[in-house]
C-alpha positions in Angstrom: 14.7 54.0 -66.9 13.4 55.1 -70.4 16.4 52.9 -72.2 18.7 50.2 -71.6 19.1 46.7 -71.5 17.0 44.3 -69.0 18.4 41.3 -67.7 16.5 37.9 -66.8 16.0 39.5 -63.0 14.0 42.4 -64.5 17.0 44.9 -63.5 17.6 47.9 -66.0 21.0 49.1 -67.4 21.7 53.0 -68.6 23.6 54.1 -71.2 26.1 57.0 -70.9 23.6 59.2 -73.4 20.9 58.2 -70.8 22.4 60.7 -68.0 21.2 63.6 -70.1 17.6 63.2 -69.4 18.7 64.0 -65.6 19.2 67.8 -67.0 16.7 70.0 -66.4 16.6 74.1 -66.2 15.6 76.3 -64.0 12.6 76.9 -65.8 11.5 73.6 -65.4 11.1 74.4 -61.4 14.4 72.3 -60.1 15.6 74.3 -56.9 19.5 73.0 -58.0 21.8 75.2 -59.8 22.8 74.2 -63.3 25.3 72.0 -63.7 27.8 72.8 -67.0 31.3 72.9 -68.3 34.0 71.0 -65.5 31.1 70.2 -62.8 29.0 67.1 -65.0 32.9 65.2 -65.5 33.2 63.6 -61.9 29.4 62.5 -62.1 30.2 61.4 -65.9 32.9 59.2 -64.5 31.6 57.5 -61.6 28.6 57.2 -64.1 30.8 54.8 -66.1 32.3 53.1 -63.4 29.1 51.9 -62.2 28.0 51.0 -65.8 31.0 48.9 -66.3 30.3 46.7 -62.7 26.4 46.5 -64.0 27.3 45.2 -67.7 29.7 42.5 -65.5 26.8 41.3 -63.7 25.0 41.0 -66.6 27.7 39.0 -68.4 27.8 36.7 -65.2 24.0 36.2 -65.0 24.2 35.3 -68.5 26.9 32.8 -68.5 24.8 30.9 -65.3 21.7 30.9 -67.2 23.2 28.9 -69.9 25.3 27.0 -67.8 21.8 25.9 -66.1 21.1 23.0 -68.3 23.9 21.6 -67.7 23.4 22.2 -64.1 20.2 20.2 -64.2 21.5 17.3 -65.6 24.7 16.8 -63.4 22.0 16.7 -60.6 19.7 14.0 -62.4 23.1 12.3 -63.2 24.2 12.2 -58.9 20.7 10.7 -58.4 21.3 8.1 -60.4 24.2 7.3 -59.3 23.2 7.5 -55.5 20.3 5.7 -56.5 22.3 2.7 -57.7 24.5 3.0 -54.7 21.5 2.6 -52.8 21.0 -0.4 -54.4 24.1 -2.2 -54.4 24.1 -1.4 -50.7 20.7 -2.9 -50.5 21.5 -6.0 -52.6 25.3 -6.0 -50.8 22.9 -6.2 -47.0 20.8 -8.6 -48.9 23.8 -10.7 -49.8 25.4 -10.6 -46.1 22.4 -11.7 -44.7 22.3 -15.0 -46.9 25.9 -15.3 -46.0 25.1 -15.2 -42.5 22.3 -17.8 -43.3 24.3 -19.8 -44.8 26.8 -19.9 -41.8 24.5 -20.8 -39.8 23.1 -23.6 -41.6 26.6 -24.6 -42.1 27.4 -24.3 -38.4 24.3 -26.7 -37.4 25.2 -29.6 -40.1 28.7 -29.4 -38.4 27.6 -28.8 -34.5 29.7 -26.2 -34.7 27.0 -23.9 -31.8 29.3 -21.7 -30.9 29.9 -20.5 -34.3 26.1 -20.6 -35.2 25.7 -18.2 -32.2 28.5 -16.1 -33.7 26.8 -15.2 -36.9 23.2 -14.8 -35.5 25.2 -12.3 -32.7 26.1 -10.7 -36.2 22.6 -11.0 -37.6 21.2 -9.1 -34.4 24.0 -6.8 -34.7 22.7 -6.4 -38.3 18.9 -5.3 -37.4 20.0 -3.4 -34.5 21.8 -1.1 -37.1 19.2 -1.2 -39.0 16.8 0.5 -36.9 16.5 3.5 -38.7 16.5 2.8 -41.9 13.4 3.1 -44.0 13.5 -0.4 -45.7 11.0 -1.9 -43.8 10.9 -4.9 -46.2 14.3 -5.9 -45.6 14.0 -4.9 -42.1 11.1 -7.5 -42.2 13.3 -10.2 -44.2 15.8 -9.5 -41.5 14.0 -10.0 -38.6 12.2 -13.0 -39.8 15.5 -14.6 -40.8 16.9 -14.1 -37.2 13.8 -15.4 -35.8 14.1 -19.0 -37.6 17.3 -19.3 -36.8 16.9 -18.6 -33.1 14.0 -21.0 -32.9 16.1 -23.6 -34.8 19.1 -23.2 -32.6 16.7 -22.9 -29.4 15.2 -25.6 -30.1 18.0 -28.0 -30.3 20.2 -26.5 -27.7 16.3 -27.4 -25.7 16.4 -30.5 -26.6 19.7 -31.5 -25.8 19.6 -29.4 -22.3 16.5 -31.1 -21.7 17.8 -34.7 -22.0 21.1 -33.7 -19.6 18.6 -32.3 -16.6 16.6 -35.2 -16.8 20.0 -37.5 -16.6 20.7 -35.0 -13.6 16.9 -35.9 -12.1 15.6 -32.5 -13.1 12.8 -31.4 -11.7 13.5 -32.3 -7.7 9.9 -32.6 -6.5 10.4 -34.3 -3.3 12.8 -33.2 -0.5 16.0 -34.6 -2.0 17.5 -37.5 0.4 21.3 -37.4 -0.5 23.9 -34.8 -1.1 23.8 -33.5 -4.7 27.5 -33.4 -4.8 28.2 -35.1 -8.1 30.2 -38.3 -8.2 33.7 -38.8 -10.4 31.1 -40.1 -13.1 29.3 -36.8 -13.2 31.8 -35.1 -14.5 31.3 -35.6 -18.1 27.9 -34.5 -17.0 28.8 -31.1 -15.7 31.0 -30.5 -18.6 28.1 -30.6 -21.1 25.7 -28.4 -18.2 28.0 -26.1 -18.7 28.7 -25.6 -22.4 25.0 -25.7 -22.6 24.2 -22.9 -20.0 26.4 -21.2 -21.5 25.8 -21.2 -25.5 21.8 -20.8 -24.3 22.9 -17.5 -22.4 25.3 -16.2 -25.5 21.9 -16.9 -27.8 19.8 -15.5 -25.4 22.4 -12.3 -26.2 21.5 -12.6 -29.7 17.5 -12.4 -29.7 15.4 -9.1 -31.0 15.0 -8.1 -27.5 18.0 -8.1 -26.1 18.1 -4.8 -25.7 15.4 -4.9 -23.1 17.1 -8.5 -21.7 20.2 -6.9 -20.9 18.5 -3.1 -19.7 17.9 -2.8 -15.8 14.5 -4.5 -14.5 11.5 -2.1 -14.0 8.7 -2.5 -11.7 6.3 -2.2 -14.8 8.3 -4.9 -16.5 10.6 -7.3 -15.2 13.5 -8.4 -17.3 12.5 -11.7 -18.7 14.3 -14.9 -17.1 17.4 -15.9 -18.6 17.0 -18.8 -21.1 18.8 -21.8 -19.2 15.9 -21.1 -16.3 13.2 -20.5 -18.7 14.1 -24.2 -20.1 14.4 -25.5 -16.7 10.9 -24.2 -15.5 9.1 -26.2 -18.3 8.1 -29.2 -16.2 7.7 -27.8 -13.4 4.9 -25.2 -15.5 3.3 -28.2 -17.0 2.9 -30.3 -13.6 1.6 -26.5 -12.2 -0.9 -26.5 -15.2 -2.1 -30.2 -14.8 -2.8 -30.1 -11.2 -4.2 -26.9 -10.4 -6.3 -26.2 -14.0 -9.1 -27.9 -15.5 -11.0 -30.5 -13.8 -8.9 -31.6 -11.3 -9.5 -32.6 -7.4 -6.8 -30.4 -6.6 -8.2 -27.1 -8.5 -10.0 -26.3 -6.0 -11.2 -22.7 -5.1 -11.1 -23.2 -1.6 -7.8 -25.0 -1.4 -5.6 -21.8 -2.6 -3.3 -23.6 0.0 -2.3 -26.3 -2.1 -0.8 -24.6 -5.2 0.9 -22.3 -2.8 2.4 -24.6 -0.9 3.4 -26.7 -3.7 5.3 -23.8 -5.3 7.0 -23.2 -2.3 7.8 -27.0 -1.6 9.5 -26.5 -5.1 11.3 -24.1 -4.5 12.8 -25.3 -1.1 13.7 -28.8 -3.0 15.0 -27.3 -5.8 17.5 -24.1 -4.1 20.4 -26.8 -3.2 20.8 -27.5 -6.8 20.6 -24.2 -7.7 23.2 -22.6 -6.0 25.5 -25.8 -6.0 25.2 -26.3 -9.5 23.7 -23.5 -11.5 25.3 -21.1 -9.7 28.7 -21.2 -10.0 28.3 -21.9 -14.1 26.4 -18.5 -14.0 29.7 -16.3 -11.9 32.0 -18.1 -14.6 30.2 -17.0 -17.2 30.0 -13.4 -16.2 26.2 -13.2 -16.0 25.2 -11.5 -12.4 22.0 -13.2 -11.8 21.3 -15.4 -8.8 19.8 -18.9 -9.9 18.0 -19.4 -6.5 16.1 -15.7 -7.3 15.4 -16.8 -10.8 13.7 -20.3 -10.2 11.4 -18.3 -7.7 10.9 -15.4 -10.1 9.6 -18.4 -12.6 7.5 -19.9 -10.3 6.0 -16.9 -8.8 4.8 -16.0 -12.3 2.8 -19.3 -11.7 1.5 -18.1 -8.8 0.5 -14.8 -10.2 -1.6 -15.8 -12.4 -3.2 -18.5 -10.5 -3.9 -15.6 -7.7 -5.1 -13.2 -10.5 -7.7 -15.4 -11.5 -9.0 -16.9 -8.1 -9.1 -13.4 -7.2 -11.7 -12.1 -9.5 -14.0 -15.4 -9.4 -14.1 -15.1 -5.4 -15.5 -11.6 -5.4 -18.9 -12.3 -4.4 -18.1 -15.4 -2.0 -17.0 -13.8 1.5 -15.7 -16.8 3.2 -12.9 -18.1 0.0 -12.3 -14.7 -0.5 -11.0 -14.1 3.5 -9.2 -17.2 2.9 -7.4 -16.8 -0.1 -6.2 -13.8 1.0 -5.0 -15.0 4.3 -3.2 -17.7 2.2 -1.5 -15.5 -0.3 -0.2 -13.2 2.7 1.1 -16.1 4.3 2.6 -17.3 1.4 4.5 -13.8 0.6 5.8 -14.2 4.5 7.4 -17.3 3.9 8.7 -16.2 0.4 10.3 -13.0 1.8 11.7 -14.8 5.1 12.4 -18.7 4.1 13.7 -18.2 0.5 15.1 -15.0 1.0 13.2 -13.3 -2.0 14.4 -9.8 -2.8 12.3 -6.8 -1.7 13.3 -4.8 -4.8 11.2 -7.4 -6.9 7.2 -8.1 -6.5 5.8 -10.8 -5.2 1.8 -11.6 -5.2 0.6 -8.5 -2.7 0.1 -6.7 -5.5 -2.4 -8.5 -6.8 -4.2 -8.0 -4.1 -4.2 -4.0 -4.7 -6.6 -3.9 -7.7 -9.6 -1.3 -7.5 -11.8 -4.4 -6.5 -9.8 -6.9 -4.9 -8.9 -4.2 -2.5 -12.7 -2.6 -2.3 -13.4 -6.6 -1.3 -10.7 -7.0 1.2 -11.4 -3.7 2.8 -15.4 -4.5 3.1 -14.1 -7.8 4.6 -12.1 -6.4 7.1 -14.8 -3.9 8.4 -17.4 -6.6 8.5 -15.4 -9.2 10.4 -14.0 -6.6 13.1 -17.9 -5.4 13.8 -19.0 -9.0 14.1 -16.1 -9.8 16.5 -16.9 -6.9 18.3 -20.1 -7.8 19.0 -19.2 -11.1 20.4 -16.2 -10.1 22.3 -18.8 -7.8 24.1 -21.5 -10.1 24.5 -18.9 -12.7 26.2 -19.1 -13.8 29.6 -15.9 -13.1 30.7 -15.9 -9.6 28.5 -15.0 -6.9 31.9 -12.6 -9.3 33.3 -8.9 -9.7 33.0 -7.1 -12.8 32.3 -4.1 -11.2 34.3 -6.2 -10.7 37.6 -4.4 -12.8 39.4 -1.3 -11.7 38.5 -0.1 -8.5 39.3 3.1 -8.0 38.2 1.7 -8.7 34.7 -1.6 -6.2 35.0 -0.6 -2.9 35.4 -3.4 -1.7 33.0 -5.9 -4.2 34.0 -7.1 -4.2 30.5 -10.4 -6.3 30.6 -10.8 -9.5 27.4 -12.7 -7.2 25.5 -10.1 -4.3 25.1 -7.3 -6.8 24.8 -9.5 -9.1 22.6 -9.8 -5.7 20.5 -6.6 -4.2 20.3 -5.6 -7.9 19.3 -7.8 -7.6 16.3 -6.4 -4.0 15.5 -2.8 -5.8 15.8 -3.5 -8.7 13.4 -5.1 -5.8 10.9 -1.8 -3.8 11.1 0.7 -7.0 10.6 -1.7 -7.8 7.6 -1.7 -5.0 5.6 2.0 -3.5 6.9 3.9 -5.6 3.9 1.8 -4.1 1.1 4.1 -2.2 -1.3 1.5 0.4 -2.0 1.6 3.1 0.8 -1.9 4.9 -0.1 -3.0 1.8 0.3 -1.5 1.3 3.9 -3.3 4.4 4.7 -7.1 3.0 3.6 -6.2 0.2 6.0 -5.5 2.9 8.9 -8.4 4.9 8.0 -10.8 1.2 8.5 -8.6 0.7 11.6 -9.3 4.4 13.2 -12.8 3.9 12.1 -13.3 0.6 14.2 -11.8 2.4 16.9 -14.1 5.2 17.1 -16.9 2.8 16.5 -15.7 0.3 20.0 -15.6 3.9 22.0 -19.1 5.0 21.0 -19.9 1.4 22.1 -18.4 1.2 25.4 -20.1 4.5 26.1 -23.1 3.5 25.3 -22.5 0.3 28.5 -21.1 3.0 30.3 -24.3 5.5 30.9 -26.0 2.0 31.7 -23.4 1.5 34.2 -23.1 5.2 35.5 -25.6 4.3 38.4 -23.0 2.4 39.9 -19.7 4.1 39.1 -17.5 1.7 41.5 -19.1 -1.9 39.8 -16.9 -4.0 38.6 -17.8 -3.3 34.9 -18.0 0.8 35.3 -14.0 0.3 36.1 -13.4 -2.3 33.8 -15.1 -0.1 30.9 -12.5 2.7 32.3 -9.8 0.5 32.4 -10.6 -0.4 28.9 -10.5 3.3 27.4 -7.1 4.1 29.3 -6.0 0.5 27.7 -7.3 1.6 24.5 -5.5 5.0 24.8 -2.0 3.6 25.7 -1.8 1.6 23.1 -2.5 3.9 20.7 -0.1 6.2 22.1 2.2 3.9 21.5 1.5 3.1 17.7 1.8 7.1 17.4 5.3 6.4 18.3 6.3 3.4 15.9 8.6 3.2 13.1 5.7 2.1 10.7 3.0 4.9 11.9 5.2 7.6 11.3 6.3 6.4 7.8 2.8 6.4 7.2 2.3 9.7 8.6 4.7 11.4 6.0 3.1 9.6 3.5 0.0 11.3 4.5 1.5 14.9 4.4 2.9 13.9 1.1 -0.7 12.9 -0.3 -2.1 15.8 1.4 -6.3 15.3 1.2 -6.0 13.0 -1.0 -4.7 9.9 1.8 -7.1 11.4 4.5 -11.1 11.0 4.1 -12.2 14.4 5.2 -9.1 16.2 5.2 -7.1 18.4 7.5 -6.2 21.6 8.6 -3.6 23.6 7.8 -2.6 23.3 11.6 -3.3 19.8 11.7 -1.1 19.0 9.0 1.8 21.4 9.9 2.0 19.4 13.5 1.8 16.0 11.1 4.5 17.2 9.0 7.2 18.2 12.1 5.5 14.9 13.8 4.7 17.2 16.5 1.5 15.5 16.4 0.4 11.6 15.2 -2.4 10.4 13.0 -4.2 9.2 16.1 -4.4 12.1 18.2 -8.5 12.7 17.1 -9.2 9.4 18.6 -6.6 10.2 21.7 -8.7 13.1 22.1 -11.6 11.5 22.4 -10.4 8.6 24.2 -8.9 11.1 26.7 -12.5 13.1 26.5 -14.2 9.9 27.7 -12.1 8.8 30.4 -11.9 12.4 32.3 -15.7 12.3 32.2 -15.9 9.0 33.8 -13.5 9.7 36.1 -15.0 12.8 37.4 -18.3 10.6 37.6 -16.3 7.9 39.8 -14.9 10.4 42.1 -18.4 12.6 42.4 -19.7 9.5 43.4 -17.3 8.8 46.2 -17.6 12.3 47.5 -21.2 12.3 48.0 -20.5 9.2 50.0 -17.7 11.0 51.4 -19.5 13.9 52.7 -22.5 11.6 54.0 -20.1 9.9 56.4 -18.6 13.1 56.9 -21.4 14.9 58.3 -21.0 14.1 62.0 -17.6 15.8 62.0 -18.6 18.5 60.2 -20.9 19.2 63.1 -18.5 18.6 66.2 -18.2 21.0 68.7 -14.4 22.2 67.7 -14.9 25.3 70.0 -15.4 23.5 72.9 -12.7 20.3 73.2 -10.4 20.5 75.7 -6.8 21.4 75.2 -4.2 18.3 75.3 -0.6 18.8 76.2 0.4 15.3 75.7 -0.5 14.3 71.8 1.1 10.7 72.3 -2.5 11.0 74.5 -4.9 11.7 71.8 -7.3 9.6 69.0 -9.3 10.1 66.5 -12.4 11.9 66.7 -15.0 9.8 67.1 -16.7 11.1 64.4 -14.1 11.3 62.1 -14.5 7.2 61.9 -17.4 6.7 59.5 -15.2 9.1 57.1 -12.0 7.7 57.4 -12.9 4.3 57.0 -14.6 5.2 54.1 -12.0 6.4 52.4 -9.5 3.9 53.5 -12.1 1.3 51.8 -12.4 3.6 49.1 -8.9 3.7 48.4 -7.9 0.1 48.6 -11.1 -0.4 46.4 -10.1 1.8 43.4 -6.5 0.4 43.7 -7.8 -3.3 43.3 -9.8 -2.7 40.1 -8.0 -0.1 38.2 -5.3 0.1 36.3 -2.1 1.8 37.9 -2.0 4.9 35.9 -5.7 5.2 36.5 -5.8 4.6 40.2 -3.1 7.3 40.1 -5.2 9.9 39.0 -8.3 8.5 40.9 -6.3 9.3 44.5 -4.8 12.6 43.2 -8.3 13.4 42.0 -9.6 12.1 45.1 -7.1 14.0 47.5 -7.7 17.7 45.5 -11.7 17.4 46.2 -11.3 16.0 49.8 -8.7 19.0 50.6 -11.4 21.4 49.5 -14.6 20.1 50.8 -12.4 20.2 54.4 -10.9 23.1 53.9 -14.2 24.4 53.2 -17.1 22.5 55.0 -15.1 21.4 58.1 -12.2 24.4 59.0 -14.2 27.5 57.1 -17.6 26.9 59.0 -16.7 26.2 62.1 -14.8 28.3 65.2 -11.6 26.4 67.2 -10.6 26.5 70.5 -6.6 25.2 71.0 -7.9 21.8 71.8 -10.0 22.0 68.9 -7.2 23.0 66.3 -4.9 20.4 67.9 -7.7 17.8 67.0 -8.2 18.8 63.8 -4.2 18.7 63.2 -4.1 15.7 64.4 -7.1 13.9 62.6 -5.6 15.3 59.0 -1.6 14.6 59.8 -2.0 11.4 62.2 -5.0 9.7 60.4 -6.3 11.6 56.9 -3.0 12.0 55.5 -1.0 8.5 56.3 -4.2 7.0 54.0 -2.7 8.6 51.0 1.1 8.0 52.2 0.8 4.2 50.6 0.7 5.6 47.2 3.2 8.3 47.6 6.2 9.6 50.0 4.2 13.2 51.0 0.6 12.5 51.0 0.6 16.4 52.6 1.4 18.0 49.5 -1.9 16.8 48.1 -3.9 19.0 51.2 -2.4 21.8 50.5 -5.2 23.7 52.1 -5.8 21.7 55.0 -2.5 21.6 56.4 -1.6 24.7 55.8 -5.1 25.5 57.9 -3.8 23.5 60.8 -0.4 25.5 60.5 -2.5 28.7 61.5 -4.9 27.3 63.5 -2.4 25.7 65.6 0.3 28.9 66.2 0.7 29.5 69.7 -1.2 33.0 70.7 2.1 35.4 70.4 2.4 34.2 66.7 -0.8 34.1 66.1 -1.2 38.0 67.0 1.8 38.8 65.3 1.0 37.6 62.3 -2.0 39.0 62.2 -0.6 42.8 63.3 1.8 41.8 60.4 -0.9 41.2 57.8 -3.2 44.3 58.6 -0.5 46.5 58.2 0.7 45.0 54.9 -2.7 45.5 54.1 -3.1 49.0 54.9 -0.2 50.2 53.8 0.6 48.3 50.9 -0.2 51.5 48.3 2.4 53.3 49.8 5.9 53.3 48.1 9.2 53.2 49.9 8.4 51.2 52.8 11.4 48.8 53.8 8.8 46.1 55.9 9.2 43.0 54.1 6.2 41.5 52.7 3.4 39.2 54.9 3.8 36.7 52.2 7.6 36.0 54.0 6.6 35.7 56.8 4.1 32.9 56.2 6.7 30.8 53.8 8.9 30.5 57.5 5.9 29.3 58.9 5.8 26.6 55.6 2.5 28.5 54.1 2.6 28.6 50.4 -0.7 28.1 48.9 -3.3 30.5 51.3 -3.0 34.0 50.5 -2.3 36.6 53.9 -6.7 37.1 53.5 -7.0 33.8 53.5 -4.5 33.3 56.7 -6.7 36.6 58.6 -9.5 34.4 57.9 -8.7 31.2 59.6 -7.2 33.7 62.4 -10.7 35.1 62.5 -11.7 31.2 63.7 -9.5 31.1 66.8 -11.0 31.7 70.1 -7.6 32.1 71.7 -6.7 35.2 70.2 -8.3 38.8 72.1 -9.2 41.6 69.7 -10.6 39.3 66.8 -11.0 41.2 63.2 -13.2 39.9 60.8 -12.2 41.6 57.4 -15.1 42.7 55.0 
């Protein structure tokens, strides 16, 4: 604007005479028409309207910029006065806080506890409000005023606790040899117990951190021990310190025994008076603690540090360090099962789970299994059983060293099954599955020494020991505690297994399709199919030695017999038989049952096929010769086998089906034959109602030879005319 009036916000104000410098002519280029006469009076008005709001502004501007002193100095007049309130606040907290003092002090020159606790209750109260507030001096004034009063109150309600428990024969240290049920003269007694439990619980209320006294424990850290306990601990901490610190006999590094034991001798003496008398002060005074679980949790802090510190000094001593820690497992045994110890709360195992104490303990563990190992295999009596002689008991026939083993395994597992870390479980299982792997490579190693003689006594033993081995394992893959530690493992993923898995592995892991010993079973299982198929190559080439003679006879030419209630063995089936009979009864006396099982089965399937092939396929038969044959395998062969199951002559599938041909009388025989060629030759053709051959031979009770196979062994009989020999 070229005139007007400019306010403190730099904003000008027209004039009505200013609106005539908006005129300008055509002449001066403006596109607009001109405006005269009636046209410029609306513009003129509206004009003044907004003129008149502008030159209110103005005014109001105006009358706040003088009114800003003023302003200024009713705000620097409120800080004052806030700033003294803050003050008499101050000075007023200042002031409660020597009342408070002085009501305690008061309260103690009067024995009046209860009301001492009262107004340090109200000094807590105090500093927990306090919390926020930026005045850490008084804060600091606070806090310290609480905490000499606490000690002061503390330590006299200490003192006159201490004198009653020692009237009551506080600490029991020896197995107590009368009832604790107090006398009519112990009544006075209990009174006082009381009131003193329970004024050192209320002030226990009262202290900075009772906050975190009262909050829920935590596995990181435990809610401290309520005061009466704490008080009641004291000599039995100092007799702890003065026998098993310093120079005593009794601190001794290789006697962890004795401070263990000690602690739990305490507690056993001391859990009658406990819950008797402790006890029932605590349910009437609302606090939900058991006394029995608190006297434990004060000793086991004992223990703990006692462990901590043996621990770390026994490092590089294997011998102490194997026995401390078979003391301090036994000792968290008898803690969980005698005094009934809470799981929820931690005993000493964890100590055992640091980085090193566990490196140790793990080393340990490996070092003593390979040294047992080598003597349980170096023993005299390592390929025998202890159960020989009793057979109801030796199924497996599991020689010492397997079971000696396995045992080891066992103790390893019940050692390590009660640590509260998991992960740590599986490092355990990991040293196990590596021992196991370790004994197989072993007994294969005495087993290619042995191989020359696979039916010696320590060739079956060494079998009987991987099958052992095997089964149990099985078993574990099947326990509760395996298969918690099995979804631990898919949990951890890579991280709980050295090595890793597979995607596949780990999917049949998660569903528990699978078990976290089925590489070993694999390899277990690996071993003892190779062993058996040595075992029962063996016996066939002795076998088929004994069986040559018969493989040789003259089938064409026996005689036909009418009369088979007339008939024996061949005389050159004798060697054979009776070498399989002994055979037999051998492998039953040294292996295990499940073993011998598949020995005869195995056994049975290669016998069937060398006769089937070397005896019936290479030779002709006359009828005599085909009745002998049927009657060596059904009358002798086959009965050998029928002490180990109902139908031996499922096993010879081949073979007796053989003797079913061979033996048809000569109209069924050509028959069947007619029946099969046809089949044969007309079997492309479509719409032919004849039923198939393969009927035919199920009547006869042929399942297993197929109709080429039956032309065959046809082909072999001398009592059919017209012989064909297929192709």
């Amino acid at each position: 604007t070229r005139s007007g009036k400019r306010n403190h916000h730099g904003y000008g104000f027209m004039t009505l005479s200013d609106t005539t410098a908006f005129h300008l002519s055509p002449a001066q280029g403006c596109p607009c028409p001109d405006l005269r006469g009636d046209s410029l009076e609306p513009i003129v008005l509206i004009g003044t309207e907004i003129l008149d709001v502008f030159n209110v502004c103005f005014s109001f501007f105006q009358h706040l910029q003088d009114a800003q002193p003023w302003m200024d100095k009713l705000e620097q007049t409120c800080n004052q006065v806030d700033f003294i309130e803050r003050h008499m606040k101050y000075l007023r907290c200042l002031q409660h806080i020597e009342e408070l003092s002085a009501t305690v002090q008061q309260c103690l020159m009067t024995s009046s506890a209860w009301e001492a606790i009262r107004a340090v209750d109200s000094m807590a109260a105090l500093d927990y409000g306090l919390n926020q507030s930026r005045c850490s001096h008084l804060q600091n004034f606070l806090q310290e005023t609480l905490s000499f009063w606490h000690k002061i109150m503390k330590d006299r309600l200490t003192s006159d606790f201490e004198k009653l428990l020692t009237q009551l024969h506080w600490p029991i240290i020896s197995p107590p040899t009368q009832s604790l049920t107090p006398t009519p003269g112990c009544q006075e007694m209990e009174g006082q117990l009381e009131l003193l439990v329970g004024q050192l619980l209320a002030l226990q209320t009262s202290t900075l951190d009772s906050s975190e006294a009262l909050s829920p424990p935590q596995l990181s850290k435990p809610a401290p021990l309520c005061l009466p306990i704490q008080i009641m601990l004291l000599p039995l901490n100092k007799r702890f310190k003065y026998h098993f610190y310093g120079n005593r006999q009794t601190n001794s590094l290789s006697k962890p025994e004795w401070y263990l034991t000690q602690v739990l001798m305490w507690m056993g003496n001391n859990s009658t008076f406990m819950e008797e008398t402790i006890q029932p002060i605590l349910d009437r005074g609302g606090v939900t603690l058991s006394a029995k679980v608190e006297l434990c949790r004060g000793l086991l802090s004992l223990v703990q540090e006692k462990v901590a510190s043996d621990a770390s000094k026994l490092l590089y001593d294997d011998v102490l360090f194997c026995h401390l820690v078979e003391e301090v497992l036994q000792f968290e045994k008898e803690l969980r099962s005698n005094h009934s110890y809470p799981a929820e709360l931690p005993g000493v195992l964890h100590l055992l789970l640091e980085d090193a104490v566990l490196q140790k303990w793990l080393t340990m563990e490996k070092k003593m299994a390979v040294e047992k190992m080598d003597a349980m295999l170096s023993a005299e009596r390592a390929w025998s059983s202890q159960y020989k002689d009793i057979s109801d008991m030796d199924d497996l026939k599991a020689p010492d060293c397997a079971e000696t083993f396995m045992t080891l395994l066992q103790v390893i597992t019940e050692r390590y099954r009660t640590l509260p870390c998991p992960s740590a479980q599986l490092k355990f299982l990991e040293l196990q599955k590596e021992l196991v792997d370790d004994f197989r490579i072993r007994l294969t190693q005495v087993m290619k020494e042995e191989s020359r003689c696979p039916l010696g006594v320590r060739y079956c033993a060494i079998l009987n020991a991987v099958n052992y081995i095997s089964t149990i394992l099985g078993d574990w893959g099947d326990d509760v505690f395996f298969l918690q530690l099995q979804q631990t493992a898919v949990s951890l993923g890579e991280e709980a297994i050295p090595g890793g898995l597979g995607i596949m592995e780990m999917g049949r892991l998660a569903s528990l399709e699978g078990s976290l010993f089925d590489g070993l079973l694999a390899l277990l299982d690996r071993l003892k199919g190779d062993m058996l198929g040595r075992l029962l190559d063996f016996l066939m080439r002795e076998i088929k030695e004994k069986a040559k003679p018969y493989c040789q006879e003259r089938w064409l030419s026996l005689p036909s017999q009418q009369d088979q209630s007339t008939m024996s063995l061949s005389s050159t089936a004798c060697p054979m038989m009776l070498c399989v009979r002994d055979r037999l009864l051998n492998l039953h006396q040294v292996l295990g049952f499940s073993l011998f099982h598949l020995a005869w089965q195995g056994l049975a399937e290669r016998l069937d096929n060398f006769l089937y092939q070397d005896v019936i396929l290479c030779n002709n038969f006359s009828d005599g010769g085909a009745a002998q044959l049927q009657f060596d395998m059904t009358r002798n062969l086959f009965p050998l086998f029928g002490h180990y199951c109902k139908k031996p002559e499922n096993f010879f599938k081949h073979v007796k089906e053989a003797c079913i041909i061979l033996c048809l009388n000569v109209g069924s025989a050509i028959l069947l034959r007619s029946l099969i060629k046809e089949s044969d030759m007309t079997r492309d053709c479509a719409g032919t109602g004849d039923p198939p051959p393969e009927s035919a031979l199920n009547e006869l009770g042929v399942y297993c030879l197929a109709p080429c196979d039956v032309l065959i062994l046809l082909s072999l009989r001398t009592s059919c005319p017209g012989q064909w020999y297929p192709s």
